[in-house]
BATOR-310680 format. One record per residue (C-alpha): residue number from 0; residue in three letters; x, y, z. Coordinates in nm, 4 decimals, m for minus. Layout:
N
<atom><resi>NUM</resi><resn>ALA</resn><east>X</east><north>Y</north><up>Z</up></atom>
...
END
This chain:
130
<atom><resi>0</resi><resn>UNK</resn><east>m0.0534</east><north>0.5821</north><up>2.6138</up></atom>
<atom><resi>1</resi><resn>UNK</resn><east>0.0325</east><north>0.4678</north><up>2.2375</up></atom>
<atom><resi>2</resi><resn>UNK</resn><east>m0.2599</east><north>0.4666</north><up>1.9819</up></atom>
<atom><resi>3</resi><resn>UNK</resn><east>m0.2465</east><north>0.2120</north><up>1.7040</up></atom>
<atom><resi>4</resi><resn>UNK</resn><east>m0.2391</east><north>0.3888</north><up>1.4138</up></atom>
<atom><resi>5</resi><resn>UNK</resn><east>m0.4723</east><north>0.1584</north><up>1.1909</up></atom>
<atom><resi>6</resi><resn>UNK</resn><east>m0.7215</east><north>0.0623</north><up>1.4390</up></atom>
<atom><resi>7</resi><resn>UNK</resn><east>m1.0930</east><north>m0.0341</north><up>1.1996</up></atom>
<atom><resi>8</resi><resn>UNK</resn><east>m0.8907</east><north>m0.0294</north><up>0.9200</up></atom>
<atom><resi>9</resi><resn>UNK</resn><east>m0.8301</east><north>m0.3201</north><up>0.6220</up></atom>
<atom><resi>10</resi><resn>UNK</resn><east>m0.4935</east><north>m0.2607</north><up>0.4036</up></atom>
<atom><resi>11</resi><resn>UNK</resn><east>m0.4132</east><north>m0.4170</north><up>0.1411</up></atom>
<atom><resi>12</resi><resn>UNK</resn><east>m0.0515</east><north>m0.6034</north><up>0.1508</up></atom>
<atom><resi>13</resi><resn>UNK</resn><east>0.0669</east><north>m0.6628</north><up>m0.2553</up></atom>
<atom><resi>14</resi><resn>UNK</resn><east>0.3668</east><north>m0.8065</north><up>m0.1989</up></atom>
<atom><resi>15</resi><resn>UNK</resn><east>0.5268</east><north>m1.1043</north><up>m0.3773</up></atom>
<atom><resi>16</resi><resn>UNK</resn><east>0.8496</east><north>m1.1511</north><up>m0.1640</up></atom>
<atom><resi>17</resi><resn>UNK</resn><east>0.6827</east><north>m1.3970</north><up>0.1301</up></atom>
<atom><resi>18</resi><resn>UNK</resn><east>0.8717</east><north>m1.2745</north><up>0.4405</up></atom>
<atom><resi>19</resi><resn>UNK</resn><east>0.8703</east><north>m0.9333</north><up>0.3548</up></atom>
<atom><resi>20</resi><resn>UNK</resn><east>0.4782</east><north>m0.9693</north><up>0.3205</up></atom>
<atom><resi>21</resi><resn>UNK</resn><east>0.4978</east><north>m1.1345</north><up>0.6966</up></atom>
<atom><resi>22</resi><resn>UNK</resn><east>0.6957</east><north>m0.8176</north><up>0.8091</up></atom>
<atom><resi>23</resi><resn>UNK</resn><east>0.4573</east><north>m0.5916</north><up>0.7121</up></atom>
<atom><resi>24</resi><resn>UNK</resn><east>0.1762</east><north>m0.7800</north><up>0.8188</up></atom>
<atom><resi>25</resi><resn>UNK</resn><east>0.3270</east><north>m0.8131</north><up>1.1246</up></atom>
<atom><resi>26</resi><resn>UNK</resn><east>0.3649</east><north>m0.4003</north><up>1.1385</up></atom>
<atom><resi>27</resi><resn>UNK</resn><east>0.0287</east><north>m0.3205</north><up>1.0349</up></atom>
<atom><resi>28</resi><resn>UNK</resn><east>m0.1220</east><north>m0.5727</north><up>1.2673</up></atom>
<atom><resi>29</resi><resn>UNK</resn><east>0.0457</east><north>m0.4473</north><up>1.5517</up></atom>
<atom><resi>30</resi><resn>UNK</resn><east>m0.0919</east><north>m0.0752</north><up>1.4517</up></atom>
<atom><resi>31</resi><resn>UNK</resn><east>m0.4216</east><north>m0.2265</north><up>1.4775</up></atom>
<atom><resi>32</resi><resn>UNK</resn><east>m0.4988</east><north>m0.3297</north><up>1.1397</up></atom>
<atom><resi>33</resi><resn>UNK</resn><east>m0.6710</east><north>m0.5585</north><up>0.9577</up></atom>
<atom><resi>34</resi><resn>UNK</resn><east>m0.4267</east><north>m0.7203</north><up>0.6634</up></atom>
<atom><resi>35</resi><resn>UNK</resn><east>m0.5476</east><north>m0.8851</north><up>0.3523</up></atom>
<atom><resi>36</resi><resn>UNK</resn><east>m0.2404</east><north>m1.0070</north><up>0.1389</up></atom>
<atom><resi>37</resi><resn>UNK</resn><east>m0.2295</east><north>m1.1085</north><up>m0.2336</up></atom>
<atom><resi>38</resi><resn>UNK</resn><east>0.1730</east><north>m1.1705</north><up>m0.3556</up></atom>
<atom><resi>39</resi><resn>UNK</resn><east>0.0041</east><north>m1.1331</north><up>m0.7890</up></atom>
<atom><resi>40</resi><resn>UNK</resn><east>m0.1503</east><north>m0.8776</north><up>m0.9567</up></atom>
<atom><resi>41</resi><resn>UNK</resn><east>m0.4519</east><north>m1.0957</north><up>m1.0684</up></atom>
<atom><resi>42</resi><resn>UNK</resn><east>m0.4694</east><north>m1.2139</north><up>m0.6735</up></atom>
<atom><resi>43</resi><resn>UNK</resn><east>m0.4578</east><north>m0.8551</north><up>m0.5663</up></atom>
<atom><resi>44</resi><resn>UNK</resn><east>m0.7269</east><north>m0.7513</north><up>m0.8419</up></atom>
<atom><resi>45</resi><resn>UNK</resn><east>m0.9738</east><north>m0.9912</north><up>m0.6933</up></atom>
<atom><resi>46</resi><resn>UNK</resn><east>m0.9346</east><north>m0.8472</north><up>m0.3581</up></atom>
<atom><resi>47</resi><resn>UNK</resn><east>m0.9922</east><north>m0.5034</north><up>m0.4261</up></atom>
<atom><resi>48</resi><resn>UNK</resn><east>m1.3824</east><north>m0.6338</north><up>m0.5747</up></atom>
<atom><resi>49</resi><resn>UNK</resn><east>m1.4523</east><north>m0.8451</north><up>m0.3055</up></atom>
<atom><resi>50</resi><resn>UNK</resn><east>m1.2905</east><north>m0.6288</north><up>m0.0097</up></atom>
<atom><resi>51</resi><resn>UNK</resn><east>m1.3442</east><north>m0.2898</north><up>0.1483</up></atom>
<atom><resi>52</resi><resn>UNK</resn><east>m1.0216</east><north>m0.1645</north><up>0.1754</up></atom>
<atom><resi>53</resi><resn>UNK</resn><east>m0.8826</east><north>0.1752</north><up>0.3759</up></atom>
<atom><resi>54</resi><resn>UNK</resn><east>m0.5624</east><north>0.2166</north><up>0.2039</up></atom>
<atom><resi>55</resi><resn>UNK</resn><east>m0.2220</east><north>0.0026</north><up>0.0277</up></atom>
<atom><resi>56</resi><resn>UNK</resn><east>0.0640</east><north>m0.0849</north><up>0.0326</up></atom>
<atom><resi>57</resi><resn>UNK</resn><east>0.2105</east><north>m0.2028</north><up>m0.3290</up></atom>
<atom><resi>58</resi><resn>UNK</resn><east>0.5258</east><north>m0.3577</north><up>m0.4176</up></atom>
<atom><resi>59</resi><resn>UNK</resn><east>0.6183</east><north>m0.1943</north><up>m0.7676</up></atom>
<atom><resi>60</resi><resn>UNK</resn><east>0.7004</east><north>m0.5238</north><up>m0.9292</up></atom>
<atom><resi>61</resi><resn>UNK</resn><east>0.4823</east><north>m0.8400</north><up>m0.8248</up></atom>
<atom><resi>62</resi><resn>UNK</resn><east>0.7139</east><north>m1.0912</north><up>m1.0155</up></atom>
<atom><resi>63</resi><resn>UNK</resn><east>0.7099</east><north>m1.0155</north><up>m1.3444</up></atom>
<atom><resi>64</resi><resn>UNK</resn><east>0.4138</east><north>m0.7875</north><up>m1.3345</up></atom>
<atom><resi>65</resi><resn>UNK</resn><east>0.4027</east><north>m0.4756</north><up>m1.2978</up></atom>
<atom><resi>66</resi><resn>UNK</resn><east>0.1578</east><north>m0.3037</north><up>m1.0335</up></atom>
<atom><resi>67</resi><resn>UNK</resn><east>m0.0040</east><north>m0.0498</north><up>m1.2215</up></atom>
<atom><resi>68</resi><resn>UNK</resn><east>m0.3468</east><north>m0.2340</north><up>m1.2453</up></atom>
<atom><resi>69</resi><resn>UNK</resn><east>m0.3671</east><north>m0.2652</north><up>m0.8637</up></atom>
<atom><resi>70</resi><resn>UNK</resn><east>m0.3005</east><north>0.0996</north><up>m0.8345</up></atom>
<atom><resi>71</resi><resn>UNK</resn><east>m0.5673</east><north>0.1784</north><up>m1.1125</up></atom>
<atom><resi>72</resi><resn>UNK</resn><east>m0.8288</east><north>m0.0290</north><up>m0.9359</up></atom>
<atom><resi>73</resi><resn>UNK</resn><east>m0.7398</east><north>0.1266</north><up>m0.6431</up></atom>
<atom><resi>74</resi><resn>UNK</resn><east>m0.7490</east><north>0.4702</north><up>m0.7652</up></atom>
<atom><resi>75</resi><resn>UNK</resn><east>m1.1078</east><north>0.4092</north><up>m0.9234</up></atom>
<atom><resi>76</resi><resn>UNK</resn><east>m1.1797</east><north>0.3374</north><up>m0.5641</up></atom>
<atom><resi>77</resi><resn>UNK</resn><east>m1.0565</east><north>0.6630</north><up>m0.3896</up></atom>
<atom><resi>78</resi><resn>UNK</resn><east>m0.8470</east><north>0.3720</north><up>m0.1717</up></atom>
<atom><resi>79</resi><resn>UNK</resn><east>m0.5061</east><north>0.5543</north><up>m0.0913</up></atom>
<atom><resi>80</resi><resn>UNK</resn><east>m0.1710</east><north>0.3487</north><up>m0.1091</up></atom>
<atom><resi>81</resi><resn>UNK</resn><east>0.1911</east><north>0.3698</north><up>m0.1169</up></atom>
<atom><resi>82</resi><resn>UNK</resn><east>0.4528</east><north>0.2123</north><up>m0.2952</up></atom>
<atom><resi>83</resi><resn>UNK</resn><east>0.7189</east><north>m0.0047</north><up>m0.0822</up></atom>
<atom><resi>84</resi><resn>UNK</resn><east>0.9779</east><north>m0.1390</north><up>m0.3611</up></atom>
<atom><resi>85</resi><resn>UNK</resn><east>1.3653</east><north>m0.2275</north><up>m0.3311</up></atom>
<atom><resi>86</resi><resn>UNK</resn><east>1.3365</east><north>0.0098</north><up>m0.6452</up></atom>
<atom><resi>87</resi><resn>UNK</resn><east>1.2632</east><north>0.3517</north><up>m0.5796</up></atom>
<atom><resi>88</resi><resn>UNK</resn><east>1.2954</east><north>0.5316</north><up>m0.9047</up></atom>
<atom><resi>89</resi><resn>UNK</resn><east>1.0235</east><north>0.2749</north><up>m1.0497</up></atom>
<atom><resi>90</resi><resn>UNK</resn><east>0.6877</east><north>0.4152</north><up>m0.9840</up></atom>
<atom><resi>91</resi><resn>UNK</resn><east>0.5304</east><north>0.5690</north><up>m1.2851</up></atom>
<atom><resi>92</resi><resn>UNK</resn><east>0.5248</east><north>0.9226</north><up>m1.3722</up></atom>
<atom><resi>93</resi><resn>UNK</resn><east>0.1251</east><north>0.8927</north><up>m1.3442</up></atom>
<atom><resi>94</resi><resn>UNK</resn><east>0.1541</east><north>0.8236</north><up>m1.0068</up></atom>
<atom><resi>95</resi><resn>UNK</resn><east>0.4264</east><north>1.0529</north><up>m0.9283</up></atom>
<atom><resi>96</resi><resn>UNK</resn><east>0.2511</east><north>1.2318</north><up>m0.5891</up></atom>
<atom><resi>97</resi><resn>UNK</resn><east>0.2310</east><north>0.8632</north><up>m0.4574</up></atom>
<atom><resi>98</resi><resn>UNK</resn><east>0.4584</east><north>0.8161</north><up>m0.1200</up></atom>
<atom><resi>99</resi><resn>UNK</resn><east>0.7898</east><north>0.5791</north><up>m0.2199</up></atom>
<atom><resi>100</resi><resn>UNK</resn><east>0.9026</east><north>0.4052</north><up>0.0787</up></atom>
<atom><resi>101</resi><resn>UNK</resn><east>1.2234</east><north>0.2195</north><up>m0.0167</up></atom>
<atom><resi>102</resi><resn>UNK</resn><east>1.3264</east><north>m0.1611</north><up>0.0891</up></atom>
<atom><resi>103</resi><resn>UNK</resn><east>1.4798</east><north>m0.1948</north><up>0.3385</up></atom>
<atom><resi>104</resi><resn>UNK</resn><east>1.3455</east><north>0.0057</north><up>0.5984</up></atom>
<atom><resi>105</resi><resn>UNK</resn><east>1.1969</east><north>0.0887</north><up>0.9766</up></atom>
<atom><resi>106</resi><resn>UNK</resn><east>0.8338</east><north>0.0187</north><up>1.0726</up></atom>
<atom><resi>107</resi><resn>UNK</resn><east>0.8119</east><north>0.3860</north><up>1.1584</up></atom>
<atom><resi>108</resi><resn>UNK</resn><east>0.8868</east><north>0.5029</north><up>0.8284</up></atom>
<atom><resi>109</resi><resn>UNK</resn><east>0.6449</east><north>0.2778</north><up>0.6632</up></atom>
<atom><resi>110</resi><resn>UNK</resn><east>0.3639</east><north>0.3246</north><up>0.9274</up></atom>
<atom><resi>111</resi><resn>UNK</resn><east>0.4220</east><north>0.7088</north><up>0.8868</up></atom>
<atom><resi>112</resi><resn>UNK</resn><east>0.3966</east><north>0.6911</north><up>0.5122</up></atom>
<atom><resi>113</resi><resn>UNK</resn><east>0.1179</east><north>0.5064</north><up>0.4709</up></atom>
<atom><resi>114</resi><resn>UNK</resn><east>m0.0512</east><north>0.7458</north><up>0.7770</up></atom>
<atom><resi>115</resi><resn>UNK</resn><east>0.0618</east><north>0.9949</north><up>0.5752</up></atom>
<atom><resi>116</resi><resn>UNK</resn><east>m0.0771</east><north>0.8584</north><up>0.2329</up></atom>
<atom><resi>117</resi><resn>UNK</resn><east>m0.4537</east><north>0.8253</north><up>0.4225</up></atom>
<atom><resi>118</resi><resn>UNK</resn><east>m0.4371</east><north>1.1787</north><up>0.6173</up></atom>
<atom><resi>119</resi><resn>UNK</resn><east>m0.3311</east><north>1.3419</north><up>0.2143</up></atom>
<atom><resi>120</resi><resn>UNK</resn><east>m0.6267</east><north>1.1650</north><up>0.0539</up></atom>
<atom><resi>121</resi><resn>UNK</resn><east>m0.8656</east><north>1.2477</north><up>0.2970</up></atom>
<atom><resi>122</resi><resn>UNK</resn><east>m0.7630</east><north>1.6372</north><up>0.2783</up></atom>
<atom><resi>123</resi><resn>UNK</resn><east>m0.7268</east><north>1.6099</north><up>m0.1252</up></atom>
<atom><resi>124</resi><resn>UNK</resn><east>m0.3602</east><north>1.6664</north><up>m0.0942</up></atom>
<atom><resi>125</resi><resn>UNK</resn><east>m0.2490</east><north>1.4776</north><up>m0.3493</up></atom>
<atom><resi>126</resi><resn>UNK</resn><east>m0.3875</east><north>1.3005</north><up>m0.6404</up></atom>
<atom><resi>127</resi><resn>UNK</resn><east>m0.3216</east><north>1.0583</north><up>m0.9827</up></atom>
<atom><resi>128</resi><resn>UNK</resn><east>m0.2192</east><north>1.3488</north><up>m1.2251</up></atom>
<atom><resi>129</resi><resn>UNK</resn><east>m0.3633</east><north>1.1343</north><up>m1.5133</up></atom>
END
């Protein structure tokens, strides 16, 4: 028997690109999880106060904003994430250990990269090199 792989757990979804956020709500809901969404920066700031979170997954660019904020506040949270972007080479060098999962791309790959993202953080595998 298959395990979900996010049962009990809330990800965030920062994604600006509406069916792409449905896909991977879709994905993470089927793994048992718990999806809040926000498609801005600002929107996705708010929900990282309000909500507990277990991990992310952040689009590089939210329109015309860049998602370095989100993955500040996150940070200051000890909430794991990954990056999912049609750009790969964007992230940041500060956040240069972060997982890159590139658009387009399997369920599997993003399921096992955000897995992957949650098992590192929790062992202190990798970290912001601020």
């Amino acid at each position: 028997m298959i395990h979900p792989a996010f049962v009990d757990q809330r990800l965030l979804v920062a994604e600006d690109e509406p069916l792409i956020a449905i896909d991977l709500a879709r994905i993470l809901n089927e793994e048992g999880a718990t999806v809040i969404q926000a498609s801005s920066v600002p929107n996705a700031l708010r929900l990282i106060e309000t909500s507990p979170l277990s991990a992310g997954v952040i689009d590089i660019r939210l329109g015309v904003d860049d998602a370095g904020p989100i993955c500040d506040a996150l940070h200051q949270r000890r909430v794991p994430f990954v990056f999912f972007t049609g750009d790969a080479d964007a992230p940041p060098q500060r956040w240069r250990s972060t997982p890159v999962v590139g658009k387009p791309t399997m369920s599997s790959v993003i399921v096992g990269a955000l897995k992957y993202a949650i098992t590192a953080d929790r062992r202190g595998i990798f970290a912001n090199t601020s």
